[in-house]
N, CA, C and O atoms as a Tripos MOL2 file, in Angstrom:
@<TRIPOS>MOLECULE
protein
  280   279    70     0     0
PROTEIN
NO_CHARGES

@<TRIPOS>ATOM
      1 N         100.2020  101.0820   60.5890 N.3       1 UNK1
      2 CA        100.7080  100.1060   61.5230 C.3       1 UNK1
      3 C          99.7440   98.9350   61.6830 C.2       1 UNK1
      4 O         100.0850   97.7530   61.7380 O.2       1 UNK1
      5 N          98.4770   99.4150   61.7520 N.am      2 UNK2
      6 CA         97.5990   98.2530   61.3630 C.3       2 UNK2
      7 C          97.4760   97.3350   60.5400 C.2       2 UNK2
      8 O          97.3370   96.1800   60.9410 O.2       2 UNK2
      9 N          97.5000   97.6740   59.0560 N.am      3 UNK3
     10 CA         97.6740   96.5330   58.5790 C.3       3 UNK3
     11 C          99.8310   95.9220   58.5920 C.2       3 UNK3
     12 O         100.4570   94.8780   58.4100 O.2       3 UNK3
     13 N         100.0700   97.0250   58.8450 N.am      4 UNK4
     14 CA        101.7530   96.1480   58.8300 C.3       4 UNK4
     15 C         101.4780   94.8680   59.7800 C.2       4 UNK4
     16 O         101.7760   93.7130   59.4770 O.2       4 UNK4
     17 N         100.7620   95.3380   61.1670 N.am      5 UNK5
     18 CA        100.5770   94.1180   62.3590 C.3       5 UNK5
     19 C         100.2230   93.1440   61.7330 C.2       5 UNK5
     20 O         100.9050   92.1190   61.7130 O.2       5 UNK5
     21 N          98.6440   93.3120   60.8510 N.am      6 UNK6
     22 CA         98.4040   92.0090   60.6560 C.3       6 UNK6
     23 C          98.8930   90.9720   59.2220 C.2       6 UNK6
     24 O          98.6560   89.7780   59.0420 O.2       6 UNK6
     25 N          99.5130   91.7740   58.4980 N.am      7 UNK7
     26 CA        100.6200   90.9950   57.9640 C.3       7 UNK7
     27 C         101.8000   90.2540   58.2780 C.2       7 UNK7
     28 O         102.1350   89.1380   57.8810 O.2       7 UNK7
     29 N         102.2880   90.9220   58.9310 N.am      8 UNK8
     30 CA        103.3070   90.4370   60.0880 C.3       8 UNK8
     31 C         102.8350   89.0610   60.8270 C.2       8 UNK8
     32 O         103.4060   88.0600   61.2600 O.2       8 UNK8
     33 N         101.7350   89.4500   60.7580 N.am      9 UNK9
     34 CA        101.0090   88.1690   61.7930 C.3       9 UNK9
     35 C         100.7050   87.1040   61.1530 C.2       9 UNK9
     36 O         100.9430   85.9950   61.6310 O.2       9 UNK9
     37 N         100.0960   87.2820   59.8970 N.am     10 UNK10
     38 CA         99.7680   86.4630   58.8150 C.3      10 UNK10
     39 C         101.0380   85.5160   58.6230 C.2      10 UNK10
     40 O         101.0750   84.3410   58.9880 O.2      10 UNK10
     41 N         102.3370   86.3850   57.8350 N.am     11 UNK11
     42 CA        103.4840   85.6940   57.4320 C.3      11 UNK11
     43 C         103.9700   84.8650   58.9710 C.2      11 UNK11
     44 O         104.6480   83.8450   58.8460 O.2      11 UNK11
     45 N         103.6980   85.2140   60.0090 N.am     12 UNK12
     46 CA        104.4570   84.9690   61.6210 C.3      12 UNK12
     47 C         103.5890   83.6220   61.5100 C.2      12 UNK12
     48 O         103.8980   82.9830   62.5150 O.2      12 UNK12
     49 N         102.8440   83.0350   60.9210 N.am     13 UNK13
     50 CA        102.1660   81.4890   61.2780 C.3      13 UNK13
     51 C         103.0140   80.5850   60.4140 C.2      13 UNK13
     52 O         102.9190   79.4510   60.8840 O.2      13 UNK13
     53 N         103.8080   80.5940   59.3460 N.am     14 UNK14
     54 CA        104.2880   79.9990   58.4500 C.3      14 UNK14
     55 C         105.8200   80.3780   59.3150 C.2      14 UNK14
     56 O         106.2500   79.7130   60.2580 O.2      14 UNK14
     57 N         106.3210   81.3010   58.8730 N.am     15 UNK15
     58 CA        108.2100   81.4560   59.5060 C.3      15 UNK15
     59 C         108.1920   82.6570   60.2370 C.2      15 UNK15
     60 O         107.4010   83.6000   60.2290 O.2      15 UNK15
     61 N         109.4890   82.3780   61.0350 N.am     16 UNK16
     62 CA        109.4230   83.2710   61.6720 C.3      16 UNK16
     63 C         108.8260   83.5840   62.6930 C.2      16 UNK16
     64 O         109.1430   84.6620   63.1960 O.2      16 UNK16
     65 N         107.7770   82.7770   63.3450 N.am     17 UNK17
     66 CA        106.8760   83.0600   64.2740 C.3      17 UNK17
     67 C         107.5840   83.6770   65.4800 C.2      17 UNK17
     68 O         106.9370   84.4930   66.1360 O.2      17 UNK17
     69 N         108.5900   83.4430   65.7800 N.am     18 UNK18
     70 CA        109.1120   83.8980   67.4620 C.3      18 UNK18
     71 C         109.3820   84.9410   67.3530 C.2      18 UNK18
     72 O         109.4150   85.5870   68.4000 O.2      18 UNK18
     73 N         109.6880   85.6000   66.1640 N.am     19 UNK19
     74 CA        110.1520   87.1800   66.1080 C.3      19 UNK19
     75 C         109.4640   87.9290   65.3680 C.2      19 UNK19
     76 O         109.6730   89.1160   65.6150 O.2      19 UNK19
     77 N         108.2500   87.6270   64.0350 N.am     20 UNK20
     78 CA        106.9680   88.0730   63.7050 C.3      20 UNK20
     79 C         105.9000   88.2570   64.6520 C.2      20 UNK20
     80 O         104.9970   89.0580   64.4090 O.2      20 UNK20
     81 N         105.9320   87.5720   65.7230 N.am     21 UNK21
     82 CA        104.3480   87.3430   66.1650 C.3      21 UNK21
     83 C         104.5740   88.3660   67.2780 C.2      21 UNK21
     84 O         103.4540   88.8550   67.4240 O.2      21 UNK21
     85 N         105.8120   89.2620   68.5790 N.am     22 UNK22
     86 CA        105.7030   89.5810   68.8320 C.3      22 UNK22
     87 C         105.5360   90.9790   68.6820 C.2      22 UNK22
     88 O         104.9580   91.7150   69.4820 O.2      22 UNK22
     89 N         106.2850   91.4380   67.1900 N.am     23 UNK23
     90 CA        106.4750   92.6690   66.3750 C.3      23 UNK23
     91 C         104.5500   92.8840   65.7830 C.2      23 UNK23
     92 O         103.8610   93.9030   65.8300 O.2      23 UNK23
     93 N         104.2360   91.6920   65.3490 N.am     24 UNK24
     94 CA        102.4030   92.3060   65.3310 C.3      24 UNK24
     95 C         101.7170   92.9350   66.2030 C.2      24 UNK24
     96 O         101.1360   94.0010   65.9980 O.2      24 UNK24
     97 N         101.7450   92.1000   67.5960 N.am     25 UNK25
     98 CA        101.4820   92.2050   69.1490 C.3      25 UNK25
     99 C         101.6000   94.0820   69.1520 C.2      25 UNK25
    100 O         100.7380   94.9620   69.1580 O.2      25 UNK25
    101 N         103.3600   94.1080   69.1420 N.am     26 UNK26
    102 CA        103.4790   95.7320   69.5470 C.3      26 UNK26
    103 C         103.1410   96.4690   67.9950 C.2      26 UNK26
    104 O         103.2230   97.6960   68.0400 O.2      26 UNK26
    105 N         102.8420   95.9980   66.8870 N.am     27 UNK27
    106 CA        102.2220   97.4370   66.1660 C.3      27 UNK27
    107 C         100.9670   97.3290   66.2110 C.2      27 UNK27
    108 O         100.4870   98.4310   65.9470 O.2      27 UNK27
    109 N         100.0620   96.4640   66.4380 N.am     28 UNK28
    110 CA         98.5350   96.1680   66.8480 C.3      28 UNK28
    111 C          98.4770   96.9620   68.2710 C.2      28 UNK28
    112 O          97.5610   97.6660   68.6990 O.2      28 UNK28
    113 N          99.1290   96.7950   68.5880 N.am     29 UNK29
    114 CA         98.8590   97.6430   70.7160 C.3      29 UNK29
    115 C          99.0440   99.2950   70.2820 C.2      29 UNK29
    116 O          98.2480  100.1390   70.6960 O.2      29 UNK29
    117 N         100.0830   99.6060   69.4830 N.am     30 UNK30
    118 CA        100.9260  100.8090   68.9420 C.3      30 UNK30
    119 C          99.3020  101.8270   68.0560 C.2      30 UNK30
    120 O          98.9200  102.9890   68.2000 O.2      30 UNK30
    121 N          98.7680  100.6730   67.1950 N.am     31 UNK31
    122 CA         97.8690  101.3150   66.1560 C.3      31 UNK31
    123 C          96.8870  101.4440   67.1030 C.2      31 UNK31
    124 O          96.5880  102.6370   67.1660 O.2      31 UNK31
    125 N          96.2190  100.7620   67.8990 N.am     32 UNK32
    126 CA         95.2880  100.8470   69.0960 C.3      32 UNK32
    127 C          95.3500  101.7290   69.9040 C.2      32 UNK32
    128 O          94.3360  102.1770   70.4380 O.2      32 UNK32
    129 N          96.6460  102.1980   70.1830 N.am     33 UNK33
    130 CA         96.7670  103.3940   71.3390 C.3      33 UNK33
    131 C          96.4410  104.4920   70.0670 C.2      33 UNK33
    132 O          95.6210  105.3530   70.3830 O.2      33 UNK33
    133 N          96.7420  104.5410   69.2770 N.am     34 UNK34
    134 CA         97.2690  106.1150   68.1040 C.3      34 UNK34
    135 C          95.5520  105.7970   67.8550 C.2      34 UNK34
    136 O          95.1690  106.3020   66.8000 O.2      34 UNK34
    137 N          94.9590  105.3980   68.2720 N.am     35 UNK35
    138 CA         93.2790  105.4380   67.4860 C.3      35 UNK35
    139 C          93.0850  105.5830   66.0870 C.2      35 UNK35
    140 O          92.5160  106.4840   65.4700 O.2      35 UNK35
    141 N          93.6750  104.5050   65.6680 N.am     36 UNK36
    142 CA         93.7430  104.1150   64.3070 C.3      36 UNK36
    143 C          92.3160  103.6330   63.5100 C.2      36 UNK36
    144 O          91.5360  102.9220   64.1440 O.2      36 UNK36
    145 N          92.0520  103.9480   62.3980 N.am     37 UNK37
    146 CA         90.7320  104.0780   61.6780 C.3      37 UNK37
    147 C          90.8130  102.4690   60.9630 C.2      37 UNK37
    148 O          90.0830  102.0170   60.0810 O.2      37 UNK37
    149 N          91.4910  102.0720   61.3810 N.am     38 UNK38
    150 CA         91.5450  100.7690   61.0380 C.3      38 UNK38
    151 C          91.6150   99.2380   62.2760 C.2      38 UNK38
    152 O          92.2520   98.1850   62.2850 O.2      38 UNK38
    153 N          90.6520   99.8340   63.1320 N.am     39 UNK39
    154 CA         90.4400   98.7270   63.9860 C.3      39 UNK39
    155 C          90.7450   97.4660   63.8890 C.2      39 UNK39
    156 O          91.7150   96.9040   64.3960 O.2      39 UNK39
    157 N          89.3140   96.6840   62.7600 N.am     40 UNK40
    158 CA         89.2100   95.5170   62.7670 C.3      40 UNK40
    159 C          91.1780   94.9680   62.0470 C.2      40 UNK40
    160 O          91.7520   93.9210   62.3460 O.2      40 UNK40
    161 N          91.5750   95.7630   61.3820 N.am     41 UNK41
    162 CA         92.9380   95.1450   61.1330 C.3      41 UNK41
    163 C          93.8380   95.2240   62.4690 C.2      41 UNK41
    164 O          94.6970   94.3690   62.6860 O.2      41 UNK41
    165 N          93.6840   95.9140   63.0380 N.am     42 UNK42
    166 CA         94.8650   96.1900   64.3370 C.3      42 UNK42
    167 C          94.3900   95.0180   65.2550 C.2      42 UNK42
    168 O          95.2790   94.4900   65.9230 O.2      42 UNK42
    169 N          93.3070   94.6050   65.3690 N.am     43 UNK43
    170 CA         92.6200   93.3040   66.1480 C.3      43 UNK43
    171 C          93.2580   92.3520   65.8470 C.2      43 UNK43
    172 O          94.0980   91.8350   66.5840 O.2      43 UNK43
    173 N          92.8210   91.7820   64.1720 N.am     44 UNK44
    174 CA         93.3170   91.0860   63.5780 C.3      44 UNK44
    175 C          94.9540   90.7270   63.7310 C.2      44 UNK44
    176 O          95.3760   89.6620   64.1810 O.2      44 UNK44
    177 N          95.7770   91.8320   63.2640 N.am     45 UNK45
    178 CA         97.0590   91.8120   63.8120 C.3      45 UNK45
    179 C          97.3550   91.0860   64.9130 C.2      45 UNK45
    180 O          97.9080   89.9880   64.9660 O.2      45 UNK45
    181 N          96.7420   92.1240   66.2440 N.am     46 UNK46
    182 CA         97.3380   91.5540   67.4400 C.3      46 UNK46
    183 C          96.4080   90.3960   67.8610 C.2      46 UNK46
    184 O          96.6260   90.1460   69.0460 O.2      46 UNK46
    185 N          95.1740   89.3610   67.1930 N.am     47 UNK47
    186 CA         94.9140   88.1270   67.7850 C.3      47 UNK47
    187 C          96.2560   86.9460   66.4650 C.2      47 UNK47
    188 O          96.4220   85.8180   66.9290 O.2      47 UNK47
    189 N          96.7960   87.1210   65.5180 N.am     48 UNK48
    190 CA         97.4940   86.8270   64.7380 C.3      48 UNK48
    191 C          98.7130   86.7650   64.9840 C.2      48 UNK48
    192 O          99.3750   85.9720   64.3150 O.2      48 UNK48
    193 N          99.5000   87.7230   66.1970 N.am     49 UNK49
    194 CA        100.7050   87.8080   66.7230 C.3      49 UNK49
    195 C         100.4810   86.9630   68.1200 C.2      49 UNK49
    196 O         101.4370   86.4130   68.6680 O.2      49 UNK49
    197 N          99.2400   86.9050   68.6160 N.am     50 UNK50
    198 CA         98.8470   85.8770   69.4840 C.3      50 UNK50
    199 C          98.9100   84.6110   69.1800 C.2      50 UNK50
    200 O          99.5330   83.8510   69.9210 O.2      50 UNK50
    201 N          98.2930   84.1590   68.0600 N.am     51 UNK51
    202 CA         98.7400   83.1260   67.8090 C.3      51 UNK51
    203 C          99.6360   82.2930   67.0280 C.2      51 UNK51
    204 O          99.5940   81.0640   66.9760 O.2      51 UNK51
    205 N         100.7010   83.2910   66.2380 N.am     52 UNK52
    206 CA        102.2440   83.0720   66.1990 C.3      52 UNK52
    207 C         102.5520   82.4420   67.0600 C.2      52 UNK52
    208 O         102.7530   81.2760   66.7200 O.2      52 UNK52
    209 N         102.8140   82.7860   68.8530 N.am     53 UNK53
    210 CA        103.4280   82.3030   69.7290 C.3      53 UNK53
    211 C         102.5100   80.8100   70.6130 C.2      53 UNK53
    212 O         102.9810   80.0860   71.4910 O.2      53 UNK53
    213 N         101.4870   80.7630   70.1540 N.am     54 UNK54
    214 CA        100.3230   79.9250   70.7890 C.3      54 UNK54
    215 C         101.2770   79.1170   69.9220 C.2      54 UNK54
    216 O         102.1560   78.5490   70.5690 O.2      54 UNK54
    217 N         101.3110   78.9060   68.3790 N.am     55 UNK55
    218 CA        101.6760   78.0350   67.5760 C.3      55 UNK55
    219 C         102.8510   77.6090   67.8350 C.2      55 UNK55
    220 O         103.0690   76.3970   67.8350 O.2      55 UNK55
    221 N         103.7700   78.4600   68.0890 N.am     56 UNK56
    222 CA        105.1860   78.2440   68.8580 C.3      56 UNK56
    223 C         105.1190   77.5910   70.2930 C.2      56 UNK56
    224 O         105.7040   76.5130   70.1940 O.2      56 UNK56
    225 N         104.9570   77.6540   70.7540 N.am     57 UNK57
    226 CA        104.2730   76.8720   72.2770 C.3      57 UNK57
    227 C         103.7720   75.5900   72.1420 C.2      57 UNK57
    228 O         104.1350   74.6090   72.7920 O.2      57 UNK57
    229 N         102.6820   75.6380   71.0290 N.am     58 UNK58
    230 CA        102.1980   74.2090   70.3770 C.3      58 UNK58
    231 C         103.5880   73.2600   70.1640 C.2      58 UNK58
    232 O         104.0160   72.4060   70.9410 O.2      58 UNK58
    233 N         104.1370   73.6730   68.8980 N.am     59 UNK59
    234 CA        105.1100   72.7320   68.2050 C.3      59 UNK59
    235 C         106.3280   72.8370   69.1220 C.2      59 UNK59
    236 O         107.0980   71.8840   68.9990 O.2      59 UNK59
    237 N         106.7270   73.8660   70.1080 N.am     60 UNK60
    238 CA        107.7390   73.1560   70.5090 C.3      60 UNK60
    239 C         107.5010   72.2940   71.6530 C.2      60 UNK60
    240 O         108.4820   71.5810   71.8640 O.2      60 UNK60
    241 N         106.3020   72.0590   72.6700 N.am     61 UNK61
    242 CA        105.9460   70.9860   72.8840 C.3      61 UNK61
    243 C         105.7280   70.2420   72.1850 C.2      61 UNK61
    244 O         105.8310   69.2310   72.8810 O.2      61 UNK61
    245 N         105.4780   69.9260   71.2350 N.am     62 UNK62
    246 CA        105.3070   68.3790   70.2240 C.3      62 UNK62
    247 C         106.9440   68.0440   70.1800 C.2      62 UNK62
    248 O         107.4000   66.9820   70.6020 O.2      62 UNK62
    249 N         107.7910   69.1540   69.5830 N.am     63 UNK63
    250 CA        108.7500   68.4500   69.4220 C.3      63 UNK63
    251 C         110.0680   68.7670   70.1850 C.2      63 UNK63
    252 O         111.0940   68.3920   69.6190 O.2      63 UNK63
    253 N         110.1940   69.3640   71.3170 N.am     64 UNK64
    254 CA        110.6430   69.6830   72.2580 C.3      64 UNK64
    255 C         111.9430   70.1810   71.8930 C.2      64 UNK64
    256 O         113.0030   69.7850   72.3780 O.2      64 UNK64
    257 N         111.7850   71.2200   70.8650 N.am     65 UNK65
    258 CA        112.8170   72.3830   70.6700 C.3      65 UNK65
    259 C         112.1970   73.6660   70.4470 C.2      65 UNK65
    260 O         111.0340   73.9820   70.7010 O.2      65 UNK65
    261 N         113.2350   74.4580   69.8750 N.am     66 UNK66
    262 CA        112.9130   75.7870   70.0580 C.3      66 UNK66
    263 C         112.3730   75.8710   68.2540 C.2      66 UNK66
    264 O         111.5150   76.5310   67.6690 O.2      66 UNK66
    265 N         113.0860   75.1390   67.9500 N.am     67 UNK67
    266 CA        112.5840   75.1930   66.1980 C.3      67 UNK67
    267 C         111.6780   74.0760   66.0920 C.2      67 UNK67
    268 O         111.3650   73.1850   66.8830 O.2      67 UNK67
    269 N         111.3110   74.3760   64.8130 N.am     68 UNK68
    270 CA        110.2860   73.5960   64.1320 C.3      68 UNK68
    271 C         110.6790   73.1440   62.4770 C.2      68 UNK68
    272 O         111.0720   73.9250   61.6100 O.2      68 UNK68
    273 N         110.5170   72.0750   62.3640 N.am     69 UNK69
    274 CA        110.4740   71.5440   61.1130 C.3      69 UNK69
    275 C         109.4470   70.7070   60.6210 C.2      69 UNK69
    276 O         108.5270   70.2340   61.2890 O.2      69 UNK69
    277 N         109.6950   70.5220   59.1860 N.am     70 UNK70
    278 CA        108.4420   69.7050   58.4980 C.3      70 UNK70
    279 C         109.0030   68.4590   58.4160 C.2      70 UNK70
    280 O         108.3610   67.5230   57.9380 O.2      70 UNK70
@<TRIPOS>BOND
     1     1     2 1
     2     2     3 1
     3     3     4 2
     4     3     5 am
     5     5     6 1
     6     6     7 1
     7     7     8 2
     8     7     9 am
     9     9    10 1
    10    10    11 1
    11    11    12 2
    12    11    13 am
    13    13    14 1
    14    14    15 1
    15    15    16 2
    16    15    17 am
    17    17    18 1
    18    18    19 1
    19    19    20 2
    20    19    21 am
    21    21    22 1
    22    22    23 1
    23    23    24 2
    24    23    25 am
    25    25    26 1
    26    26    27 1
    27    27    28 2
    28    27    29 am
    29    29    30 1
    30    30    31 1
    31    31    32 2
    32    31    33 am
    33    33    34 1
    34    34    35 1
    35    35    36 2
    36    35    37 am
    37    37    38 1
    38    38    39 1
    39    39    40 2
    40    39    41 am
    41    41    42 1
    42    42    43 1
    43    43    44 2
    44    43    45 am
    45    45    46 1
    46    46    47 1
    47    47    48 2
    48    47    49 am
    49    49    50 1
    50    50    51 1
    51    51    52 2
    52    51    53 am
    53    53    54 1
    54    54    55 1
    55    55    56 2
    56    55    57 am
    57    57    58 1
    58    58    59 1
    59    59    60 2
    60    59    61 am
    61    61    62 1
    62    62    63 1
    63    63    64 2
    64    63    65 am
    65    65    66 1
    66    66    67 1
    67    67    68 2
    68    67    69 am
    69    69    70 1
    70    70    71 1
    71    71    72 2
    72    71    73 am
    73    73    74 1
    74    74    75 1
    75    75    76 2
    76    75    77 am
    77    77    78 1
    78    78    79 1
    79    79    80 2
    80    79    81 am
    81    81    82 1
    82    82    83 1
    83    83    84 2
    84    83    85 am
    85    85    86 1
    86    86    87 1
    87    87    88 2
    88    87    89 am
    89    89    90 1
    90    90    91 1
    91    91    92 2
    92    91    93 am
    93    93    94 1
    94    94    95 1
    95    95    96 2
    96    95    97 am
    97    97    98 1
    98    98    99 1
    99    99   100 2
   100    99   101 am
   101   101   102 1
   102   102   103 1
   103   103   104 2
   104   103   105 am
   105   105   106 1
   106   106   107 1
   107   107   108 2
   108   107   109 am
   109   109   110 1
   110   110   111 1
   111   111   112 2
   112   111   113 am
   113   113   114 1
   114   114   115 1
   115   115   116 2
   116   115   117 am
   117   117   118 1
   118   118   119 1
   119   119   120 2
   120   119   121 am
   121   121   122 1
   122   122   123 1
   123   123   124 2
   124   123   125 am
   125   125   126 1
   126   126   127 1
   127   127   128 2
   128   127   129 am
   129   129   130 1
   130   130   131 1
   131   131   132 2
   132   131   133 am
   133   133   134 1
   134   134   135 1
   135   135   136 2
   136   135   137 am
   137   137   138 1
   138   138   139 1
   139   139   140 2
   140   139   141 am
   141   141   142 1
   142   142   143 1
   143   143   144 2
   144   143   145 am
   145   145   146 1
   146   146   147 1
   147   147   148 2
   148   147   149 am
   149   149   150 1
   150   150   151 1
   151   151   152 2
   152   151   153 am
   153   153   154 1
   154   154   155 1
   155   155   156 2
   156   155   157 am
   157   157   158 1
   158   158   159 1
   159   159   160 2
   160   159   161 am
   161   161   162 1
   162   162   163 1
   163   163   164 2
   164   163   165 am
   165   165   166 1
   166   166   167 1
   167   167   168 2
   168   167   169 am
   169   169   170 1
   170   170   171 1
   171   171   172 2
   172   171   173 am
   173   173   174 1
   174   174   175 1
   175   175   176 2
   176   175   177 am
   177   177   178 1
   178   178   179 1
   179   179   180 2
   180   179   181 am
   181   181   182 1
   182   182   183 1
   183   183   184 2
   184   183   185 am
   185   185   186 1
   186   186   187 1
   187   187   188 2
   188   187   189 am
   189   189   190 1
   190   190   191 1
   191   191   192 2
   192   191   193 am
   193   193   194 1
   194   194   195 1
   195   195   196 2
   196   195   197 am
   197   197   198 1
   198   198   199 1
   199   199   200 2
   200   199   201 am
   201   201   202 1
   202   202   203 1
   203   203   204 2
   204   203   205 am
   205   205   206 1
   206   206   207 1
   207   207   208 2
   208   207   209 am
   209   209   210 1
   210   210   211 1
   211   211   212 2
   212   211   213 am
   213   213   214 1
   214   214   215 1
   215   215   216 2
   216   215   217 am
   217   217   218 1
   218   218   219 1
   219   219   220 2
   220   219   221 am
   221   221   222 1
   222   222   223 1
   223   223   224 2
   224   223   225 am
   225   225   226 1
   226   226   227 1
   227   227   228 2
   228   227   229 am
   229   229   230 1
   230   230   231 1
   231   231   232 2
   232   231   233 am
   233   233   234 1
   234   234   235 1
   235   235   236 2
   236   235   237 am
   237   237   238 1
   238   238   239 1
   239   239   240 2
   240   239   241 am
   241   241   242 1
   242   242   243 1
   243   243   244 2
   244   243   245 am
   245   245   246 1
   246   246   247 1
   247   247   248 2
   248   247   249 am
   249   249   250 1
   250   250   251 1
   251   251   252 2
   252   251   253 am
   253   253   254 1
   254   254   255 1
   255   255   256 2
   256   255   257 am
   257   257   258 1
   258   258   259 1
   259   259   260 2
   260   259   261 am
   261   261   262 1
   262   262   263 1
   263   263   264 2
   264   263   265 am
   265   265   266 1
   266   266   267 1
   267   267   268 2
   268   267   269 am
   269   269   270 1
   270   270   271 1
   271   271   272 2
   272   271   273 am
   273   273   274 1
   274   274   275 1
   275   275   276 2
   276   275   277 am
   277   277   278 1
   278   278   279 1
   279   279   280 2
@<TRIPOS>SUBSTRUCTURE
     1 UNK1         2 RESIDUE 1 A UNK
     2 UNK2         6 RESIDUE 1 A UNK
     3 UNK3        10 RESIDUE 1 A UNK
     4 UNK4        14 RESIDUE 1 A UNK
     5 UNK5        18 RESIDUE 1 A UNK
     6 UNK6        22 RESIDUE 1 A UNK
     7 UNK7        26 RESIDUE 1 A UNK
     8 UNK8        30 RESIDUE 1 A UNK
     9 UNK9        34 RESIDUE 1 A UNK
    10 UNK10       38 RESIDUE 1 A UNK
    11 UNK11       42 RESIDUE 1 A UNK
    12 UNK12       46 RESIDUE 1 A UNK
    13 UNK13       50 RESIDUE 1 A UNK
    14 UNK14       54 RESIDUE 1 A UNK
    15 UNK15       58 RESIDUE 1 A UNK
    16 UNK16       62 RESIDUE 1 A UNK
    17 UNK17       66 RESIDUE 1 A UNK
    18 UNK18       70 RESIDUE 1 A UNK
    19 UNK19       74 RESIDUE 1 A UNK
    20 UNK20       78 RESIDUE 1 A UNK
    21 UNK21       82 RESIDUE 1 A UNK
    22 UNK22       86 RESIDUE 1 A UNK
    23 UNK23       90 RESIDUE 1 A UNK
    24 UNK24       94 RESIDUE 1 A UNK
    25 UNK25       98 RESIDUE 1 A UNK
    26 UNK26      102 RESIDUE 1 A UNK
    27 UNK27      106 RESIDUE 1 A UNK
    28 UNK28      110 RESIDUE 1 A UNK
    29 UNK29      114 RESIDUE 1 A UNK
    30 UNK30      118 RESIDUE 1 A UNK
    31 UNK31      122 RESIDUE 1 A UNK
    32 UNK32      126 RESIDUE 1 A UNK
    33 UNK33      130 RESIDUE 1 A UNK
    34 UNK34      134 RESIDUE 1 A UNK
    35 UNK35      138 RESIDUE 1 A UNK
    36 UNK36      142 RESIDUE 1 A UNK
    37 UNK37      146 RESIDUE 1 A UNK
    38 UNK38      150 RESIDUE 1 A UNK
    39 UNK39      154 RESIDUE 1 A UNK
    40 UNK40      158 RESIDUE 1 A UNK
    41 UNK41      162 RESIDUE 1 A UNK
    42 UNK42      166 RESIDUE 1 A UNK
    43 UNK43      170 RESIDUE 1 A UNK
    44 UNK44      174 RESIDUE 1 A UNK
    45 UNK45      178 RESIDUE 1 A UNK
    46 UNK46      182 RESIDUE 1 A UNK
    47 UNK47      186 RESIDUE 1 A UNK
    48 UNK48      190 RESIDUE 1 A UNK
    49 UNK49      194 RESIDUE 1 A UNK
    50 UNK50      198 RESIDUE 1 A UNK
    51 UNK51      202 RESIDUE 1 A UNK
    52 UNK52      206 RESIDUE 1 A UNK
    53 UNK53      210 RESIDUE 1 A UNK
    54 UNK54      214 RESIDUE 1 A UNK
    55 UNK55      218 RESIDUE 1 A UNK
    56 UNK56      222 RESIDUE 1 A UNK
    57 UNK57      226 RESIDUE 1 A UNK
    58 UNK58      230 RESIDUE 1 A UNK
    59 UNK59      234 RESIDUE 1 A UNK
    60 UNK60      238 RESIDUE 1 A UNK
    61 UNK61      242 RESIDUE 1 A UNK
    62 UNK62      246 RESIDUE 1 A UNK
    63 UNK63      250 RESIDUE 1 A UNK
    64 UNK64      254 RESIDUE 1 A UNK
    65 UNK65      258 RESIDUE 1 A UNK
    66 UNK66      262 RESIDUE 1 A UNK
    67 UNK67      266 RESIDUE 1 A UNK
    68 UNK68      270 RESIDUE 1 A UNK
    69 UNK69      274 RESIDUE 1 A UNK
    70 UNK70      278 RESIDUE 1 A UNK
């Protein structure tokens, strides 16, 4: 679940962010409770699903929707 989070999180900065970044969040919290031997990835994950939605927050203040385009 650890590294699924922080993949999830990875791909959640490019697309997808509103529905990647919170699915990292809960398998990073998920691998953290189960005392997973893979810390620094479950971190990673859930600061990565953090900032999915930071990034989402960003751009849709810039452009004052719910989506984002280039």
């Amino acid at each position: 679940m650890a590294v699924a989070s922080f993949i999830l999180g990875l791909v959640g900065l490019l697309v997808l962010n509103v529905f990647l970044g919170p699915i990292a969040i809960v398998l990073a919290s998920i691998a953290l409770y189960r005392g997973t031997a893979r810390r620094g990835r479950a971190f990673l994950g859930l600061g990565l699903g953090v900032a999915d939605l930071v990034l989402l927050v960003a751009l849709m203040q810039f452009d004052s929707t719910v989506s984002w385009s280039f």
